[in-house]
C-alpha positions as CSV (number, residue, x, y, z in Angstrom):
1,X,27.3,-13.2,2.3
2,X,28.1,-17.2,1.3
3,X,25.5,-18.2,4.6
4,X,22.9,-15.2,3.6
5,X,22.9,-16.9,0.0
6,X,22.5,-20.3,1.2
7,X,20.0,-19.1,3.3
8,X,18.0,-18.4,0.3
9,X,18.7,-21.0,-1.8
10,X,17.3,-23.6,1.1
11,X,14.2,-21.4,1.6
12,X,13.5,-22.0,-2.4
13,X,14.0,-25.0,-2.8
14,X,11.3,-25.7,0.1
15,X,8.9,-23.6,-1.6
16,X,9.3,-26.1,-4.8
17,X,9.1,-29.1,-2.5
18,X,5.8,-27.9,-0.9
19,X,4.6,-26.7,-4.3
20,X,5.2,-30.4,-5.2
21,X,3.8,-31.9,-1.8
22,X,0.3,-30.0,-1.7
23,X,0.0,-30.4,-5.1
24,X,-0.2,-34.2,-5.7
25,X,-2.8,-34.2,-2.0
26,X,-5.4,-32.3,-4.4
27,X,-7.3,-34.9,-6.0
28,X,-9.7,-37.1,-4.0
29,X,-9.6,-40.8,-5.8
30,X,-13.4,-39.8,-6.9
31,X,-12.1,-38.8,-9.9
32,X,-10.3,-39.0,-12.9
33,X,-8.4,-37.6,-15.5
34,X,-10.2,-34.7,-17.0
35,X,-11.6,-34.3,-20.7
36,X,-8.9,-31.8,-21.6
37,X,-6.1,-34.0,-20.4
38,X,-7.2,-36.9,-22.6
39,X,-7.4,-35.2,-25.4
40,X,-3.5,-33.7,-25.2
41,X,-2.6,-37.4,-24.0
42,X,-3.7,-38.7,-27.4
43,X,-2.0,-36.0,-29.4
44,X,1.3,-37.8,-28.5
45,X,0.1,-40.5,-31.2
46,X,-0.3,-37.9,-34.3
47,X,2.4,-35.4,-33.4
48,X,2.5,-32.3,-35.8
49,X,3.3,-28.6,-35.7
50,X,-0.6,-28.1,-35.3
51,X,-3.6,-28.5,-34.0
52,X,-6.6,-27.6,-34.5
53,X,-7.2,-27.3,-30.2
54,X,-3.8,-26.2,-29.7
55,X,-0.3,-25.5,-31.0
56,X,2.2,-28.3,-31.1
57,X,4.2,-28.0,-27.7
58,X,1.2,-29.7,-25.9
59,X,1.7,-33.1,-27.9
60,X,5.7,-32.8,-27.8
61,X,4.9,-32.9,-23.7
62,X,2.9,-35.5,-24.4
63,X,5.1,-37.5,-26.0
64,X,7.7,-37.6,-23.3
65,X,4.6,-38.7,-20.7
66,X,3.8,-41.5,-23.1
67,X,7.6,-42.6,-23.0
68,X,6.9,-42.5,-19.3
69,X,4.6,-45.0,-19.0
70,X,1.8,-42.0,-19.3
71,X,1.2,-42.5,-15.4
72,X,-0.8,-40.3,-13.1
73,X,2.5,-38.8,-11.9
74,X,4.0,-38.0,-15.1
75,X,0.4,-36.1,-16.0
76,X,0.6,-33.6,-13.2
77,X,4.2,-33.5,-13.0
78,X,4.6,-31.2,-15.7
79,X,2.8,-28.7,-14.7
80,X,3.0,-28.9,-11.2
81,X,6.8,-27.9,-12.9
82,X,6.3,-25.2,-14.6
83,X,4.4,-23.7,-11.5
84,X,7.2,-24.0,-9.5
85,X,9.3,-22.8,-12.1
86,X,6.8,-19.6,-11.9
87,X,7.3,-18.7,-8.8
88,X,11.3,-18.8,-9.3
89,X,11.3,-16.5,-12.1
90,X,9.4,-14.4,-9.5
91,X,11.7,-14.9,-7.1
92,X,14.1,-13.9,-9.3
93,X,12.8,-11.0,-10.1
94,X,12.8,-9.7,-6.0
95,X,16.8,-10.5,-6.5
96,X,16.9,-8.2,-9.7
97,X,14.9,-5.3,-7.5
98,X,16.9,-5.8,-4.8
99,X,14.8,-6.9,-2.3
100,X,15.3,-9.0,1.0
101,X,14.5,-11.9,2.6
102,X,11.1,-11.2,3.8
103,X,10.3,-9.8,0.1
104,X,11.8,-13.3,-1.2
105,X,9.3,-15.4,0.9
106,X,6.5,-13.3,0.3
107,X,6.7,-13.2,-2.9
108,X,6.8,-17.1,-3.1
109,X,3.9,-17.8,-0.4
110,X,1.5,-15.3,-2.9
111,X,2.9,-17.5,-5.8
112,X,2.2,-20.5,-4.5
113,X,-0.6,-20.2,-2.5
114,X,-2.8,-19.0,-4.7
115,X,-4.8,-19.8,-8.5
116,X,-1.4,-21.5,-9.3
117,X,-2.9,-24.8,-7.6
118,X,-6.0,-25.1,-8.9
119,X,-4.3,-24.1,-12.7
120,X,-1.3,-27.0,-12.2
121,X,-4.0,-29.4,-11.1
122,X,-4.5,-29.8,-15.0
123,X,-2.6,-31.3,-18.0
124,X,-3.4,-28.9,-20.0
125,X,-1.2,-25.6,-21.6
126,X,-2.2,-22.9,-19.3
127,X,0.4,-24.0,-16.8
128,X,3.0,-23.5,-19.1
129,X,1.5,-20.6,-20.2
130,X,1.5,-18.7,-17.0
131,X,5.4,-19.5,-16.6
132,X,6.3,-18.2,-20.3
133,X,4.3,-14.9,-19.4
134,X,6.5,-14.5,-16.1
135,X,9.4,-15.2,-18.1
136,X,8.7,-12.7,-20.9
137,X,8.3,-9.5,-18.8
138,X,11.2,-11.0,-16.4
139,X,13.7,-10.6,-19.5
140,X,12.1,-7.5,-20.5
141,X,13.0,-6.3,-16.7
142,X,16.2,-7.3,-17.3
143,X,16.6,-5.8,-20.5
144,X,15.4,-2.1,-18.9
145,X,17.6,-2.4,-16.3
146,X,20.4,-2.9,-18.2
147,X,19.6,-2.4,-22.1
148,X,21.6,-5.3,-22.5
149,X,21.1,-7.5,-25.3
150,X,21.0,-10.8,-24.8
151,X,17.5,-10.2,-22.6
152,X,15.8,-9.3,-25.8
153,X,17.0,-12.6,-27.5
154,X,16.0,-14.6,-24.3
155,X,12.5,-12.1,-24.1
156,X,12.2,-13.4,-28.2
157,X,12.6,-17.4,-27.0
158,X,10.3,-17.5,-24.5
159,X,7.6,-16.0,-26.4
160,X,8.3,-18.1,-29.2
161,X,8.1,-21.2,-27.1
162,X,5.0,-19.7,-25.3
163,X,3.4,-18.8,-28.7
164,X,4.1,-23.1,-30.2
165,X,2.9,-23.4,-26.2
166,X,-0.8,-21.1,-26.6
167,X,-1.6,-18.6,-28.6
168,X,-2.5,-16.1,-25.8
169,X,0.6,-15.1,-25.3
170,X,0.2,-12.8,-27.9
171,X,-2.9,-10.5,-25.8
172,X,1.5,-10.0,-23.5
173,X,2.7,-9.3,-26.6
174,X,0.3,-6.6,-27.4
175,X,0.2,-5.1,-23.6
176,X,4.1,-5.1,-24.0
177,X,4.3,-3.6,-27.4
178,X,2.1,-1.0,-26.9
179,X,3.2,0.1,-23.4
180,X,7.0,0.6,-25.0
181,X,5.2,2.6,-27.6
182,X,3.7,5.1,-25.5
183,X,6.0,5.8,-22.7
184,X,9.8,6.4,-22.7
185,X,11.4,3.1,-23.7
186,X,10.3,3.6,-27.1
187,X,13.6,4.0,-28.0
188,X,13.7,0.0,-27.9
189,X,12.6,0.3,-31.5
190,X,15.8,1.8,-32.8
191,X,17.8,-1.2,-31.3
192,X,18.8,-3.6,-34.4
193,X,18.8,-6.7,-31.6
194,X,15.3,-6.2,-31.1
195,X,14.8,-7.0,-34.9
196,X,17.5,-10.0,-35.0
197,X,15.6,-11.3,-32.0
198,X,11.9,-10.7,-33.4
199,X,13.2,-12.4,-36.3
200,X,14.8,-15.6,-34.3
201,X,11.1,-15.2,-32.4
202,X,9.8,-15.7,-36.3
203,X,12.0,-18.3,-37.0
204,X,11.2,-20.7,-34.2
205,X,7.4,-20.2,-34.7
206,X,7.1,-20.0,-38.7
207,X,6.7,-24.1,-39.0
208,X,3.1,-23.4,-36.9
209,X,2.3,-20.6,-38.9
210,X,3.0,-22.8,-42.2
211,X,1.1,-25.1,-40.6
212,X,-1.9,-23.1,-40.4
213,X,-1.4,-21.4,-43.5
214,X,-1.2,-24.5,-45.3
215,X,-4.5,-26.0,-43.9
216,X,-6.3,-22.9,-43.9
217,X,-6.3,-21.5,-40.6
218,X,-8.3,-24.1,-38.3
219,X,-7.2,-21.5,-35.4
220,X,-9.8,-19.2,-36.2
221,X,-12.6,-22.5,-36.3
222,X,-11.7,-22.9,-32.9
223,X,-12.0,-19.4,-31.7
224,X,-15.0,-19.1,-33.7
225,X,-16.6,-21.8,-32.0
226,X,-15.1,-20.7,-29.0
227,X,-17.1,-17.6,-29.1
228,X,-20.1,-18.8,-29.9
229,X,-19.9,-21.3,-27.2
230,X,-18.2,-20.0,-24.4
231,X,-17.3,-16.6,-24.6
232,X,-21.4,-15.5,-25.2
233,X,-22.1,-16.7,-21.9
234,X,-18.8,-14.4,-20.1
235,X,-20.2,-11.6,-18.2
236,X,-17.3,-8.7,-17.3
237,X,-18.2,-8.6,-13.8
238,X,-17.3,-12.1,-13.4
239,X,-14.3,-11.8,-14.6
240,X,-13.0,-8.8,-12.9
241,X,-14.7,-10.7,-9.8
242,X,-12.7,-13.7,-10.7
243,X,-9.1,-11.8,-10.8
244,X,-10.0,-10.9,-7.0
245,X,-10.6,-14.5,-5.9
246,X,-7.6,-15.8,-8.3
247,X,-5.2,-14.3,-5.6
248,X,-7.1,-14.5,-1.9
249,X,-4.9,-12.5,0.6
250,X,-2.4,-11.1,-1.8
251,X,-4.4,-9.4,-4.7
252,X,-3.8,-6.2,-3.1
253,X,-0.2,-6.7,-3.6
254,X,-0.6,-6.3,-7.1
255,X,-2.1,-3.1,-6.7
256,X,0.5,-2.0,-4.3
257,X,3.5,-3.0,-7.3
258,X,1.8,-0.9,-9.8
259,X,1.4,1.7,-7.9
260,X,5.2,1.4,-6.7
261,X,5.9,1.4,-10.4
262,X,4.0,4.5,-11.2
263,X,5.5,6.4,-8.8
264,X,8.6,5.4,-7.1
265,X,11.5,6.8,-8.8
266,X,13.5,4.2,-8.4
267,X,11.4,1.4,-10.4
268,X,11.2,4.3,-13.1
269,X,13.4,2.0,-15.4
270,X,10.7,-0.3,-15.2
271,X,7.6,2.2,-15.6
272,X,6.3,0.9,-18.9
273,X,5.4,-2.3,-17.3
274,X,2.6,-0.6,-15.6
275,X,0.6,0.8,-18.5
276,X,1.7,-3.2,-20.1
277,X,-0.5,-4.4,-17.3
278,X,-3.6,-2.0,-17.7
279,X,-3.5,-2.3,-21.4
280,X,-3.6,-6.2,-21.7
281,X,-6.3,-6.1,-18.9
282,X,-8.4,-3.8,-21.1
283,X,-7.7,-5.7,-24.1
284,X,-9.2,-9.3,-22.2
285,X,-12.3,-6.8,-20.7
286,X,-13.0,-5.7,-24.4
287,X,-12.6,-9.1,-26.1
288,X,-15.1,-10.8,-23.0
289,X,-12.1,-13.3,-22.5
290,X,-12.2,-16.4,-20.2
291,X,-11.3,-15.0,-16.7
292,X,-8.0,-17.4,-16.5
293,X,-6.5,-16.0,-19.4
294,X,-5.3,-13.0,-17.6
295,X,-3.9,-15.6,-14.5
296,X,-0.4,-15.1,-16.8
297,X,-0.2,-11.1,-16.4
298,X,-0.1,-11.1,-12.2
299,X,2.7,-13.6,-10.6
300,X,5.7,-10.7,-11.9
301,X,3.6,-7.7,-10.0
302,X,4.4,-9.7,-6.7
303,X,7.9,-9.0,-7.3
304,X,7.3,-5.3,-7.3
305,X,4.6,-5.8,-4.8
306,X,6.6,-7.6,-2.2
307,X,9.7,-5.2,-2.3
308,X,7.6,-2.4,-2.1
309,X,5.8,-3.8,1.0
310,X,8.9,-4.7,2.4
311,X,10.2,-1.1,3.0
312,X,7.1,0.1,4.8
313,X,7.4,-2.7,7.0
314,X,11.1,-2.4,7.9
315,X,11.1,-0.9,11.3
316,X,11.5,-3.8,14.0
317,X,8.4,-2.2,15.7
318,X,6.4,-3.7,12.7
319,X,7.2,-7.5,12.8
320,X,3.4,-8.2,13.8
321,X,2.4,-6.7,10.6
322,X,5.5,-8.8,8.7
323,X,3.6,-11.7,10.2
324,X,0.0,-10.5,9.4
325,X,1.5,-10.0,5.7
326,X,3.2,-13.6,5.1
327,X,0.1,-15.5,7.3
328,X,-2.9,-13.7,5.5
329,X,-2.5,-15.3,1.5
330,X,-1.9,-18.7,3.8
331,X,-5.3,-17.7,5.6
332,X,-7.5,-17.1,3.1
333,X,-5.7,-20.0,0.7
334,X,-7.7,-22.4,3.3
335,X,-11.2,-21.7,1.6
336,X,-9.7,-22.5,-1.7
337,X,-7.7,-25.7,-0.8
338,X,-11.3,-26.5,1.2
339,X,-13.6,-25.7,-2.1
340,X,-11.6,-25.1,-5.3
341,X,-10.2,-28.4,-5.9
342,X,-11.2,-32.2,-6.6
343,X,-10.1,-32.8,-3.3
344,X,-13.9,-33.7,-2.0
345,X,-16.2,-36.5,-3.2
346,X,-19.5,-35.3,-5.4
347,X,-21.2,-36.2,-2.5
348,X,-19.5,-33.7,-0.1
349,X,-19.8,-31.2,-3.0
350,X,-23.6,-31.6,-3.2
351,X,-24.1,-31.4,0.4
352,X,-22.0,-28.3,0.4
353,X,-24.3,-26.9,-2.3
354,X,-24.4,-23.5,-0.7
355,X,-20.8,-22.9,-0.1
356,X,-20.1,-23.6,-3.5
357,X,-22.5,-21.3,-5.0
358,X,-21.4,-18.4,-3.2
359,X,-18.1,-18.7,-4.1
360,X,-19.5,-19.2,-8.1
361,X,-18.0,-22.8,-8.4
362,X,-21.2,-24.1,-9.6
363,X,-21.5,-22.2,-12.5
364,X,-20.4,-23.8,-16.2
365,X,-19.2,-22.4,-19.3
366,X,-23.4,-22.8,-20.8
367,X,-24.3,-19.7,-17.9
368,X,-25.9,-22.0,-15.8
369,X,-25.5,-23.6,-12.3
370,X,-24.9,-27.5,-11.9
371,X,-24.6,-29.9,-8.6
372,X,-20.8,-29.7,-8.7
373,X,-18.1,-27.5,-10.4
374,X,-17.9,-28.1,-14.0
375,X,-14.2,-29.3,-14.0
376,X,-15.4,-32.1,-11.4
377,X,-17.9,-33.2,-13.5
378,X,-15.5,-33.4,-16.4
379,X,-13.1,-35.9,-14.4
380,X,-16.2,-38.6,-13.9
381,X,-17.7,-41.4,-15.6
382,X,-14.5,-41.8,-18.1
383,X,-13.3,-45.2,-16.7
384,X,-17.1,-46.4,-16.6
385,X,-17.3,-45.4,-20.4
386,X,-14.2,-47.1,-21.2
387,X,-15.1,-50.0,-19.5
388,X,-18.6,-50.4,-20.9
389,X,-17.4,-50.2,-24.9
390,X,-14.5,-52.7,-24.2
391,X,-18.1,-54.8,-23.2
392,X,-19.6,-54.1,-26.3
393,X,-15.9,-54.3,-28.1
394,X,-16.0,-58.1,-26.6
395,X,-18.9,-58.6,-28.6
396,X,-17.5,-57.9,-32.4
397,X,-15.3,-61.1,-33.9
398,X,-14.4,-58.5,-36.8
399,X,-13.0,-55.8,-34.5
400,X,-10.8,-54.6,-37.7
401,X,-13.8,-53.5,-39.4
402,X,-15.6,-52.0,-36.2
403,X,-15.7,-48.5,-35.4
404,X,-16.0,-46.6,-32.4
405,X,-17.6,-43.1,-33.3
406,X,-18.0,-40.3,-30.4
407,X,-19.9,-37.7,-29.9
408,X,-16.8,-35.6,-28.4
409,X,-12.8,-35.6,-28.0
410,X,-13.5,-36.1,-24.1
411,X,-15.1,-39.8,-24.8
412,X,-13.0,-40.5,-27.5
413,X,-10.1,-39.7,-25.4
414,X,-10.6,-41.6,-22.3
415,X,-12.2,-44.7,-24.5
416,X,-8.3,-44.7,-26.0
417,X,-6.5,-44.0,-22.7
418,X,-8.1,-46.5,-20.2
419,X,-9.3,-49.2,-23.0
420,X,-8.0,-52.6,-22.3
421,X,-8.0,-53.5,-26.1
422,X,-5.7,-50.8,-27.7
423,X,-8.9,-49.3,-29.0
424,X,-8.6,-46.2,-31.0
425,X,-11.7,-44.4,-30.9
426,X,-12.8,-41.2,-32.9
427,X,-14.7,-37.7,-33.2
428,X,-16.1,-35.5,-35.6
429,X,-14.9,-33.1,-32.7
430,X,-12.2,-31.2,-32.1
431,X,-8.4,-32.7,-33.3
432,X,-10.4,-35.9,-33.8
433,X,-11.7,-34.9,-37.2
434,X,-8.5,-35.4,-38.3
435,X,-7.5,-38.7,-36.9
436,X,-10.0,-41.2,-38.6
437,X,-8.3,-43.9,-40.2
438,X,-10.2,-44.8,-43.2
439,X,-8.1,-47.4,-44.7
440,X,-10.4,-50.4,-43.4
441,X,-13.2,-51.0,-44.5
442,X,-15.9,-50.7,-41.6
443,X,-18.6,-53.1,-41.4
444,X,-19.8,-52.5,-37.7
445,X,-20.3,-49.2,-35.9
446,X,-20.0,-48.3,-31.9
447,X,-21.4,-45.3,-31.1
448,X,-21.1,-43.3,-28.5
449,X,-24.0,-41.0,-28.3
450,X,-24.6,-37.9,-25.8
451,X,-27.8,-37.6,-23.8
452,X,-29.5,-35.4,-26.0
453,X,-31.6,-36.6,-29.3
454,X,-30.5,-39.8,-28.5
455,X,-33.7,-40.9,-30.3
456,X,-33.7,-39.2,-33.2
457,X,-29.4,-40.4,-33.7
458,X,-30.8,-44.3,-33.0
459,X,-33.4,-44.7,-35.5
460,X,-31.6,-43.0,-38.3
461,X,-28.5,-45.1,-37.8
462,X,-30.2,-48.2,-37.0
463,X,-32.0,-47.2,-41.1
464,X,-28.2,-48.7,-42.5
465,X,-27.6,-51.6,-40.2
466,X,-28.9,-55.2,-40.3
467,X,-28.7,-54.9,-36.9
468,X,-28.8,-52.5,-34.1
469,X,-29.2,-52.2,-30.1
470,X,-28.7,-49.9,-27.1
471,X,-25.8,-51.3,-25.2
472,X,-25.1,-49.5,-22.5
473,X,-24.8,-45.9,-20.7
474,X,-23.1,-43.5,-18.3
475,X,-24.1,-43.9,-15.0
476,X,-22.6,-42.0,-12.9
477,X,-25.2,-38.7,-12.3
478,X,-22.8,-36.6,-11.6
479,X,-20.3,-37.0,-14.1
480,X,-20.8,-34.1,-17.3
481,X,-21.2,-37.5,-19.3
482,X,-24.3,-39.0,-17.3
483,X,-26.9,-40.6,-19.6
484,X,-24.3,-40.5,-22.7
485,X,-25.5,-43.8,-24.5
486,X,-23.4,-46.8,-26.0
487,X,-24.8,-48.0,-29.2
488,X,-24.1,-51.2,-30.8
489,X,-24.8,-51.5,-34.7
490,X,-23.4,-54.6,-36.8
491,X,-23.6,-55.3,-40.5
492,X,-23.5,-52.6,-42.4
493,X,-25.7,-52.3,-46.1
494,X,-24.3,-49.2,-47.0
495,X,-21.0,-47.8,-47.4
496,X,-20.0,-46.5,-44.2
497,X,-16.1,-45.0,-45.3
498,X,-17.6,-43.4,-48.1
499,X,-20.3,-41.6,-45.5
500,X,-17.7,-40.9,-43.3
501,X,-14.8,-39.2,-45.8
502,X,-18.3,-37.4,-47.2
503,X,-19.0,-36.2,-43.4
504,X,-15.6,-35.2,-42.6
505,X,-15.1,-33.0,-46.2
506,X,-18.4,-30.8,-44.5
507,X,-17.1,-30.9,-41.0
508,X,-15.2,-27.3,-40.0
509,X,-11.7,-28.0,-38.9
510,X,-11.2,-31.2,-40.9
511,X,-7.4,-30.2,-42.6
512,X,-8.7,-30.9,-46.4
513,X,-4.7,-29.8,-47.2
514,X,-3.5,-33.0,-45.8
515,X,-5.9,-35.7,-48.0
């Protein structure tokens, strides 16, 4: 028993080693860091229990990478973690349905070999999101099997944490609630712990909620704008076509768990996590949500998925079909280590143009189709940016009194993280509104302009300097940022604090509660 345990516990621990392994041989030194990840970097300097992007555990993370050294490492370590933490709740969860080995390493090679990559490539909170989903319905398993407890307090934790983590935690929440509601286990809601723990759940979150109370909701600004930017162009059948290719080789393990728990007597404890999957699904499909939201509701199905699979192939006489099983997710993983990461240069990417358009890489969040996937083109021309307004930086004696203005949190971001003079660059966009230190008084303006009405930007600026020229731009022609402008503008003649404070009281998201 002692060896058999062992057994498992070395198998594990590879999977995390290889997790970590393959994860950092992902990104070809092309690129960079990408626009999210600066963003979330520089919330580690105005920590708060909000955000206007996201809730507060983002910075908190951010803060410890800072103490770091704020390395490349450090960036992808975290969630590089939490998706190897993933895939041991899953495995886990084979333990708590009693499956065997072959269900154990199944389960961990559909994990792992699978969206999971491409998500923990990023610094961002989806990583950490996907693990506090698995974790949730994990201690709600536990809690059916046993009606013990302690798993609603630990069910009540995690989602708290998820919730300060990202907000679509809730859209689990829901599926969760209303799938207790309709079947069986609705007798949950005449347990007093589940109170005591929603209220510990209320506890832990109510400083965000405050938060947003007391500076008027910026949540819904950002879903708002969301929607109007991003969510127009989602079509359905992308996303129910993007939930196929999430998962290549194992998808239909999934399917196979669900139907194990809709009809196998001895998951009936755990029935109501069935309909929990179909009715979160159906709540993303009506709402026309981003198709990685819903990466959170599959890595727990594997569980059920992998056990299930494991009893049809139990005879000896099927060990070619064991070995079909654990080598197909592997397989078809190759096309998606080849294509779905920033592991080939632009140039390879371009010349591949085909490949990547059948697989839909090449299409961004405006509906159309670019040269390379959008999240490439979002980790080039950063440094080149950076480098070019330290130039232009050089040129100011007053450098006090000089602002750096952007046209979005991606420039800002990267001007702050790889500027050589500590410069703090800001953004009437996203968290940025919020971080503008007016205390100096600015004489001298950088600005950092996008490509479009460049024109039309320069000559009504230039109107309130003495002086005014175009410095610089991006030129990298594949990077998202290609043809954004530098422009230099000294000596102001009007009063350029009082413009800006009179700009930022009409911007949306700008936390009036604070001033």
């Amino acid at each position: 028993m002692q060896h058999n345990r062992n057994v498992r516990n070395g198998l594990l621990i590879g999977f995390i080693l290889v997790k970590f392994f393959i994860q950092y041989q992902l990104f070809s030194g092309a690129y960079e860091l990408h626009r999210d990840e600066f963003l979330h970097l520089d919330q580690a300097n105005h920590l708060a229990w909000g955000y206007l992007s996201v809730p507060p555990v983002t910075s908190w993370l951010s803060y410890i990478i800072q103490l770091l050294g704020n390395g490349f490492f450090w960036i992808k370590f975290f969630p590089t973690l939490f998706g190897a933490l993933t895939m041991v709740v899953v495995w886990k969860t084979v333990e708590q349905l009693n499956g065997g080995l072959f269900a154990l390493v199944l389960s961990a090679v559909c994990v792992t070999f699978s969206v999971l990559f491409r998500l923990n490539a990023l610094y961002q909170p989806n990583s950490l999101d996907v693990l506090c989903w698995t974790a949730s319905y994990y201690f709600l398993l536990k809690y059916l099997a046993s009606e013990r407890p302690k798993w609603l307090y630990f069910f009540a934790l995690t989602f708290a944490f998820g919730f300060l983590n990202k907000y679509n935690i809730i859209f689990m929440l829901a599926g969760v609630f209303l799938s207790l509601l309709l079947t069986k286990d609705r007798k949950i809601f005449l347990n007093g712990h589940l109170y005591a723990a929603a209220l510990l759940g209320l506890l832990i979150i109510s400083p965000n909620l405050y938060w947003q109370h007391t500076h008027g909701y910026p949540v819904f600004i950002h879903l708002r704008e969301l929607a109007d930017t991003q969510l127009v162009n989602v079509r359905i059948s992308d996303f129910i076509g993007a939930q196929l290719l999430f998962f290549p080789g194992s998808i239909l393990l999934v399917f196979l768990g669900l139907y194990a728990l809709a009809t196998d007597k001895k998951y009936l404890p755990y029935r109501s996590l069935c309909w929990s999957f179909l009715i979160t699904i159906g709540i993303f499909l009506l709402l026309k949500a981003k198709d990685y939201y819903a990466i959170g509701i599959y890595p727990i199905y594997f569980a059920f998925g992998a056990v299930a699979i494991s009893h049809l192939v139990a005879a000896p006489s099927k060990r070619m079909i064991k070995a079909g099983v654990l080598l197909l997710p592997l397989l078809l993983f190759l096309p998606m280590y080849l294509y779905a990461f920033p592991n080939k240069s632009p140039q390879y990417v371009v010349k591949k143009h085909h490949i990547y358009h059948m697989l839909g890489l090449l299409r961004w969040e405006d509906g159309e189709e670019h040269p390379i996937p959008q999240d490439f083109a979002d980790m080039l021309g950063w440094r080149e940016l950076a480098r070019k307004v330290d130039s232009v930086y050089d040129e100011f004696p007053d450098k006090k009194h000089t602002l750096v203005l952007c046209d979005n949190y991606g420039q800002a971001g990267a001007i702050n993280y790889y500027s050589q003079h500590g410069i703090q660059a800001v953004s009437f966009n996203a968290d940025y509104v919020n971080w503008f230190d007016l205390a100096p008084a600015y004489h001298h303006l950088i600005r950092v302009k996008n490509n479009a009405d460049q024109g039309k930007e320069y000559a009504l600026t230039s109107a309130f300097f003495k002086e005014s020229t175009k410095a610089d731009s991006i030129g990298n022609r594949y990077a998202r940022e290609y043809g954004t402008t530098i422009y230099s503008f000294r000596d102001a003649t009007i009063d350029i604090n009082a413009r800006l404070l009179s700009e930022l009281l009409a911007t949306p998201g700008y936390l009036k509660k604070q001033r």
